[in-house]
C-alpha positions in Angstrom: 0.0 0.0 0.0 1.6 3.6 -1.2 0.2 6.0 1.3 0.8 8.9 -1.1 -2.2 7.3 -3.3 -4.7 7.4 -0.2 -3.8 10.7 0.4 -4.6 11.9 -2.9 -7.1 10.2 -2.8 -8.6 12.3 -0.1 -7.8 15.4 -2.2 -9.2 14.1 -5.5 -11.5 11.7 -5.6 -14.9 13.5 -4.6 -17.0 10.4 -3.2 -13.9 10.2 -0.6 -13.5 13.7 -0.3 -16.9 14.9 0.4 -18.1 12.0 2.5 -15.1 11.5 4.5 -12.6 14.5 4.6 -15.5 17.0 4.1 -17.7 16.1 7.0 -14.6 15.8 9.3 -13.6 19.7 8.5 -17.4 20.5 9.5 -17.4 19.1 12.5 -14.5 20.4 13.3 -15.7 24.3 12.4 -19.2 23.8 13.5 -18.4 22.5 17.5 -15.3 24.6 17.0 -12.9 21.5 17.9 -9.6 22.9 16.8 -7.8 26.7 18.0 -4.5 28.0 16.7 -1.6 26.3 18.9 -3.3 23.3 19.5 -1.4 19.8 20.5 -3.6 17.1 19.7 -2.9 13.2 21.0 -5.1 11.4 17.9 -6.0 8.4 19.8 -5.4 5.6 17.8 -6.3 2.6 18.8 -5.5 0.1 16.1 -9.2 0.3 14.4 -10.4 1.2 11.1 -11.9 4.4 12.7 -9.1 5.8 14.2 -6.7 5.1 11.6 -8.9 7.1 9.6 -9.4 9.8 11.7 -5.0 9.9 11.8 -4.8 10.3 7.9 -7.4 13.0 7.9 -5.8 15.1 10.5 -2.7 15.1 8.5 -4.7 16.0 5.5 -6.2 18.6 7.4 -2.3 19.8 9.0 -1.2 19.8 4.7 -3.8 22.7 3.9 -1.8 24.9 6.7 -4.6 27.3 7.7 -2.8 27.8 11.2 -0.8 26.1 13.2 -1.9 23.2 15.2 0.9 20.2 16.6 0.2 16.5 16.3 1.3 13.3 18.1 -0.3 10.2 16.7 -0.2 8.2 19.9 -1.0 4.6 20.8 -1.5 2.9 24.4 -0.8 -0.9 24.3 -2.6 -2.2 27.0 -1.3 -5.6 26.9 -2.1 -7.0 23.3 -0.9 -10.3 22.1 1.7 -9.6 20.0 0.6 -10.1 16.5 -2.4 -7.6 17.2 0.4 -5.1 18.5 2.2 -6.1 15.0 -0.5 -5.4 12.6 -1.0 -1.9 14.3 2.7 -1.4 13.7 2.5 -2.5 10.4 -0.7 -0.9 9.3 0.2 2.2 10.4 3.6 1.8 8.4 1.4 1.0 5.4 -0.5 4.2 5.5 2.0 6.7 6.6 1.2 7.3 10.3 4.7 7.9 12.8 2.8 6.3 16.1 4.2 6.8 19.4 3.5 4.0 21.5 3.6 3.7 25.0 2.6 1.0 27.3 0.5 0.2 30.8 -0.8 -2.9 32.6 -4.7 -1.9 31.9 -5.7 -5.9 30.8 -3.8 -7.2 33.6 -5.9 -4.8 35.4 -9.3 -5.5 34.5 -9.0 -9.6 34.4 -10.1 -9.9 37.1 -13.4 -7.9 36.9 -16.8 -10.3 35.9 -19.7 -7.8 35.8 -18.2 -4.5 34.0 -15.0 -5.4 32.6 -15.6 -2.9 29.4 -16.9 -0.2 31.6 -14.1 0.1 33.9 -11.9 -0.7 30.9 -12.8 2.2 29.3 -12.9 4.5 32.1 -9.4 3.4 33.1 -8.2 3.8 29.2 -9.6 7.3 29.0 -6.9 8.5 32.0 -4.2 7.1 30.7 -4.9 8.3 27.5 -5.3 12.4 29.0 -2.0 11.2 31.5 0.5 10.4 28.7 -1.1 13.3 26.4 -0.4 15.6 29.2 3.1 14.3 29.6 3.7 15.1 25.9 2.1 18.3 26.3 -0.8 18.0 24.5 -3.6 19.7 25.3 -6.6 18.0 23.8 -7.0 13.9 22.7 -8.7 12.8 19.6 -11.0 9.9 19.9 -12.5 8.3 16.5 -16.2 7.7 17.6 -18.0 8.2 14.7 -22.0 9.6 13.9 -22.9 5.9 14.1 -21.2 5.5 17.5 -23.3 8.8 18.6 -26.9 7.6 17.4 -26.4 4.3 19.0 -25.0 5.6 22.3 -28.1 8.1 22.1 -30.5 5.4 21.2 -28.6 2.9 24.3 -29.0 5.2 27.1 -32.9 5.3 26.5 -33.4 1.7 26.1 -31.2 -0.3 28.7 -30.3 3.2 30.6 -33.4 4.6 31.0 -32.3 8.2 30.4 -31.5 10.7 27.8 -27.6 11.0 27.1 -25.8 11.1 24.2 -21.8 11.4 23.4 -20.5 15.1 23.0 -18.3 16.3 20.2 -16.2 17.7 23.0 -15.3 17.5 26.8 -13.5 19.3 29.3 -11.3 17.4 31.4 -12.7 17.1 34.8 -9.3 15.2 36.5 -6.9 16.7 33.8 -6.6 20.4 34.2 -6.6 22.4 30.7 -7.3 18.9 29.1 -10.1 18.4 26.1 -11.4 15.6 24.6 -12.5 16.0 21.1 -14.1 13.8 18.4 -13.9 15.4 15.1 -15.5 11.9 13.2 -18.5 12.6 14.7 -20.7 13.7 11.7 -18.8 10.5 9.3 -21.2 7.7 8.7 -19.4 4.0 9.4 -20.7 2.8 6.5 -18.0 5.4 4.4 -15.2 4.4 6.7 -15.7 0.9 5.6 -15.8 1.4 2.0 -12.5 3.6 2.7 -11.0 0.2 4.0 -12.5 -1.9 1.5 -10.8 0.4 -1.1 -7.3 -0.5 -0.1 -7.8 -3.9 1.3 -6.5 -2.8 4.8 -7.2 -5.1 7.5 -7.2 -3.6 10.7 -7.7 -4.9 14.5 -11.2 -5.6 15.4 -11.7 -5.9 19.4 -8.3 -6.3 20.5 -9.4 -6.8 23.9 -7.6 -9.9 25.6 -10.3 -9.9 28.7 -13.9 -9.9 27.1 -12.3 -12.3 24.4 -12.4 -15.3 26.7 -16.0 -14.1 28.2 -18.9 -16.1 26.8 -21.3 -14.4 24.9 -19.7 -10.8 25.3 -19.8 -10.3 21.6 -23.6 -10.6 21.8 -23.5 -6.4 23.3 -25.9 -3.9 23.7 -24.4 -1.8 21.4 -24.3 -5.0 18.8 -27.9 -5.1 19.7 -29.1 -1.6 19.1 -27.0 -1.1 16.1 -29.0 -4.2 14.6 -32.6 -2.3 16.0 -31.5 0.7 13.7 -31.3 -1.4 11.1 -34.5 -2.8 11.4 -36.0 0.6 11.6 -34.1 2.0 8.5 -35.8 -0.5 6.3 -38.8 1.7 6.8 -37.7 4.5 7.9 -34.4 5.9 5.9 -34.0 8.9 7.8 -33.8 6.8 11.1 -30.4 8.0 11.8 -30.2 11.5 10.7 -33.6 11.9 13.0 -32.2 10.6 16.6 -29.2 13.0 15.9 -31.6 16.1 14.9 -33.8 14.9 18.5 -30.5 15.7 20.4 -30.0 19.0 19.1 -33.9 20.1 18.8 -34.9 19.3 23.0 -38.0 21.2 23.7 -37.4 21.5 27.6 -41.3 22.8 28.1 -42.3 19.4 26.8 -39.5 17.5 29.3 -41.2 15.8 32.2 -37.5 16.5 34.4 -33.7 17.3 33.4 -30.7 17.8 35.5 -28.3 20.2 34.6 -24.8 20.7 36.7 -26.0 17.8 39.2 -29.5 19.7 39.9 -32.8 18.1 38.8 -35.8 20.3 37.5 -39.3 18.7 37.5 -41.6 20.9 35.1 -44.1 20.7 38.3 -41.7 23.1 40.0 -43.3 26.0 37.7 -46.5 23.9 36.6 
């Protein structure tokens, strides 16, 4: 694989342009992700998404509109060592200098039977703000994509029972002058994919070396939901872009309660 061909890709070809570089430059302007004099940790995890989201920040740091820093870093939580090698060799193929560093976070989490992926990721996500810090970043890239969003949105209702969805940014609230940022966020999965599929990458799925030997783990909630949406796109097309519109069109006069900064409002405070 030449990585000078998927780059041009990005700038030429307009299916891959518009669908993938396009929509990452929007989100980035419209939640305003990026400032001048930014250091950025892209998270990459190994993953079709996030290997994506590396080449489009370099595609983004060719056009030189002002000047922002990158470090393409990589935790290795304990992976077996041919999933550690085919993120090595991956991101050899398509151009991306990683900088890997390692903790203990499987050994960790083994021993963990009801929440393993929970505490996983909560556990991930500090290490990943840590070593950014060290490096003196100040924000971390993660590649959840609009799919990712919709179902998260659509999860927290069903098995959550609440209303929640995953922000295009955070502050930091252990990480001082720390920002977490997801600049995929309006890119469908279904274009990532065909972005793989192009150039016959093959990428690490779930790399995880604790859920792996849990029976049924793969069997999720999020597997679950994302096969519901499915379902409901076969008559309903606009499934998707409609649970992302309901986030950003709330109508609190027709909200039974919400809580905002830890306090709860009931509309029978006013009623």
């Amino acid at each position: 694989m030449d990585a000078s061909l998927i780059e041009q890709d990005l700038r030429k070809d307009r299916t891959i342009h518009d669908r993938l570089f396009s929509r990452f430059t929007k989100a980035i302007v419209k939640y305003e992700l990026l400032s001048p004099g930014d250091k950025i940790a892209v998270c990459i995890s190994g993953g079709k998404d996030s290997m994506l989201m590396g080449k489009l920040f370099q595609e983004l740091k060719r056009h030189d509109k002002f000047p922002f820093e990158l470090v393409f870093m990589v935790m290795d939580p304990g992976y077996d060592e041919l999933v550690r090698k085919n993120i090595e060799s991956v991101a050899e193929q398509i151009g991306l200098p990683l900088t890997i560093f390692e903790n203990r976070l499987f050994e960790a989490v083994s021993g963990e039977d009801k929440s393993p992926c929970f505490l996983c990721a909560r556990m991930r996500r500090g290490a990943l703000y840590a070593k950014a810090k060290e490096l003196g970043c100040n924000k971390i890239a993660l590649g959840h994509h609009f799919d990712d969003v919709i179902e998260t949105t659509l999860m927290s209702m069903l098995w959550s029972g609440h209303v929640e969805t995953m922000m295009p940014k955070l502050k930091s609230k252990n990480y001082e002058g720390m920002e977490l940022i997801r600049p995929m966020y309006l890119i469908r999965e279904e274009d990532i994919e065909a972005w793989r599929d192009r150039y016959g990458l093959v990428f690490a799925d779930c790399a995880c070396r604790v859920t792996s030997r849990k029976d049924g783990e793969k069997t999720s909630k999020r597997k679950e939901t994302k096969e519901l949406i499915r379902e409901l796109r076969k008559t309903n097309p606009e499934v998707e872009a409609n649970i992302m519109s309901s986030m950003e069109n709330v109508y609190l006069d027709s909200v039974i309660s919400y809580t905002k900064d830890g306090v709860t409002y009931n509309f029978m405070d006013e009623y």
